[in-house]
NUMI-868826 format. One line per 10 residues: number of its first residue (from 0); their letters; for each residue x negated, y negated, z negated of C-alpha. Coordinates in Angstrom, 1 decimal, always signed. Each point is the difference from the previous one (the first is absolute). Layout:
BEGIN
NUM> A> X/Y/Z; ...
END
This chain:
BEGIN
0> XXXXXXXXXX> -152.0/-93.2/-122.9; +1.0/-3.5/+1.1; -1.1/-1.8/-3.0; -2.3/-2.2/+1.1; +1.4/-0.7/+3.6; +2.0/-3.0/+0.2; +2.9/-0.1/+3.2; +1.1/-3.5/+0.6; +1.6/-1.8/+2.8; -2.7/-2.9/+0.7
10> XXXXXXXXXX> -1.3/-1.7/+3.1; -3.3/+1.0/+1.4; -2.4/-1.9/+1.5; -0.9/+0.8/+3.8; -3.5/+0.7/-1.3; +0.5/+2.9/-2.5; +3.1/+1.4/+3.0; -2.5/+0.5/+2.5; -2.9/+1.7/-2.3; +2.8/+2.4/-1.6
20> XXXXXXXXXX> +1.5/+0.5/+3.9; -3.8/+0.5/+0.9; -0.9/+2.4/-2.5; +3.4/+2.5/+1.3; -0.5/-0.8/+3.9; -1.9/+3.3/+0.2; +2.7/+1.7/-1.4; +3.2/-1.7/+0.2; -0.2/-2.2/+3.0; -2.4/+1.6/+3.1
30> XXXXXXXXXX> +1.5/-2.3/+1.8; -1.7/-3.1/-1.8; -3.1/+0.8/-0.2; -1.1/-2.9/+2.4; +0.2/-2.7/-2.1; +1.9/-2.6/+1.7; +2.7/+2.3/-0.1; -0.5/+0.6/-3.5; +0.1/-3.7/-0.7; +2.9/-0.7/+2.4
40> XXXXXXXXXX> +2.2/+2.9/-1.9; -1.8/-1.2/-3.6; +1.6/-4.0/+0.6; +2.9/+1.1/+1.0; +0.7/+1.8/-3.1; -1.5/-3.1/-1.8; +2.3/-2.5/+1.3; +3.4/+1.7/+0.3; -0.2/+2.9/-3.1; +0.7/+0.4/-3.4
50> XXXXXXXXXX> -2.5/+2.4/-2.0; +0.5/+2.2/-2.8; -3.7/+0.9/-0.9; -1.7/+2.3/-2.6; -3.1/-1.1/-1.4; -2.2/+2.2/-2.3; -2.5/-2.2/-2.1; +0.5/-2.9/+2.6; -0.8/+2.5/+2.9; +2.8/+0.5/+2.9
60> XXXXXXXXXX> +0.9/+3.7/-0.2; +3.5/-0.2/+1.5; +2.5/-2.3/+2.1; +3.2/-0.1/+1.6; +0.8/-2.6/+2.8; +2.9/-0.9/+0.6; +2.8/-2.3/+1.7; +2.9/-1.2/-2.2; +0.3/-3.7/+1.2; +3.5/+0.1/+2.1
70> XXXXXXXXXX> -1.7/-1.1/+3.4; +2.9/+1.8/+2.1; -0.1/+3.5/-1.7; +2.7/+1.4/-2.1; -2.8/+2.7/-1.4; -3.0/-0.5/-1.7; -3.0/+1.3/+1.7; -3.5/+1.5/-1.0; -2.8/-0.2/+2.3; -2.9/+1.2/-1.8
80> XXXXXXXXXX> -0.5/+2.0/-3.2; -3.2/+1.5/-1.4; -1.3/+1.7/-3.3; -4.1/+0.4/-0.2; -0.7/+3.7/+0.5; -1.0/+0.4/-3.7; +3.4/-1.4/-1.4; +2.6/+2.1/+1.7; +1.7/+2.8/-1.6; +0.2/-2.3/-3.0
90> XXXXXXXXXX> +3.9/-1.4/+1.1; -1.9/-3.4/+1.1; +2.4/-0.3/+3.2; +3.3/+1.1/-2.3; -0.9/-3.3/-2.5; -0.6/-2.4/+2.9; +3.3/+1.4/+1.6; +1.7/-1.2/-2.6; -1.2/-3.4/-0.5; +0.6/-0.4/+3.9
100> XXXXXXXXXX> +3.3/+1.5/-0.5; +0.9/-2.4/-2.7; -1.4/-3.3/+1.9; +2.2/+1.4/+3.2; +3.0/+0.1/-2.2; +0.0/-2.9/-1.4; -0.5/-1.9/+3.2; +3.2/+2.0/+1.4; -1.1/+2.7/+2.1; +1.8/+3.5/-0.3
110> XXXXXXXXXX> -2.6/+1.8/+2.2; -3.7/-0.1/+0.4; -1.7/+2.2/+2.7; -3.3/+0.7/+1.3; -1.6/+1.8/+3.1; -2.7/+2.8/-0.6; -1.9/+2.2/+2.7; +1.6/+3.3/+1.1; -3.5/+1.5/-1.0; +0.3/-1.5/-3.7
120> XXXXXXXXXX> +1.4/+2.6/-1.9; -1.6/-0.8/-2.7; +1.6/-3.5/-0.4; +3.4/+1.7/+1.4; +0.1/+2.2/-3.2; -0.6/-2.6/-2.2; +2.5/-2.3/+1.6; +2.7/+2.5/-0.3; -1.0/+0.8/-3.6; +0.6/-3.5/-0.7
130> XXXXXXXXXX> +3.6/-0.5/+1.6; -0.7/-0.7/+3.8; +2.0/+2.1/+2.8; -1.0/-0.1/+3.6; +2.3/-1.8/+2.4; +0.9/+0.0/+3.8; -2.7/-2.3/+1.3; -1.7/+0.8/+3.7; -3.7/+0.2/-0.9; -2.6/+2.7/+2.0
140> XXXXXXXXX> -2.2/-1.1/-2.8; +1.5/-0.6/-3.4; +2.7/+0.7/-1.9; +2.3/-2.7/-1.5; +1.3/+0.8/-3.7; +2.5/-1.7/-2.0; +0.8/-0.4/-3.7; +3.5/-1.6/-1.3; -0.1/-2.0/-2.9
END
């Protein structure tokens, strides 16, 4: 079902971040919907994350932030992920997981986690169906998860 969808790990320009970011605020990120937000969230990404991103045809369907660059953590840690409406079910976030997961390794971490809303089950399920446990972390909000590597 994946035939035509490529998953690479490639750097993004701030442009394309903020239209894909743009097009989920709605449902993804309430929060950013004012746009200097968005932008402020959108550079950060851009300047201190790696990507793994699926494109079908060209077309940004899928990404996976992500921080693997040693600045004072002995975990890797994903910020943002997001699969278009239209491409989920299709085991999009499982094949950027692994790419991820490879990079990670290679660069030395053991660990990678990630934060998701306490009203996400959605992404909850499909963390734990790909590995990720939830850990011991005060949050009223979220949830923190981990997955050993």
């Amino acid at each position: 079902m994946l035939n035509n969808i490529t998953c690479q790990l490639e750097q993004i320009s701030l442009e394309e971040l903020t239209a894909y970011m743009r097009f989920q605020a709605d449902e993804s990120f309430p929060s950013l919907k004012a746009e200097n937000k968005l932008q402020t969230f959108a550079s950060k990404l851009h300047d201190n994350a790696d990507f793994c991103v699926s494109r079908d045809n060209g077309e940004m369907v899928g990404m996976i932030a992500y921080y693997a660059n040693g600045q004072g953590a002995d975990f890797a840690y994903i910020p943002h992920v997001y699969v278009s409406p239209e491409y989920r079910k299709m085991k999009l976030f499982a094949t950027m997981l692994n790419r991820v997961e490879l990079d990670v390794r290679q660069k030395g971490f053991t660990e990678i986690r990630l934060e998701v809303s306490k009203d996400n089950t959605i992404a909850q399920s499909a963390y734990s169906r790909n590995g990720f446990s939830p850990i011991e972390i005060e949050s009223s909000d979220s949830i923190f998860m981990s997955k050993s590597l």
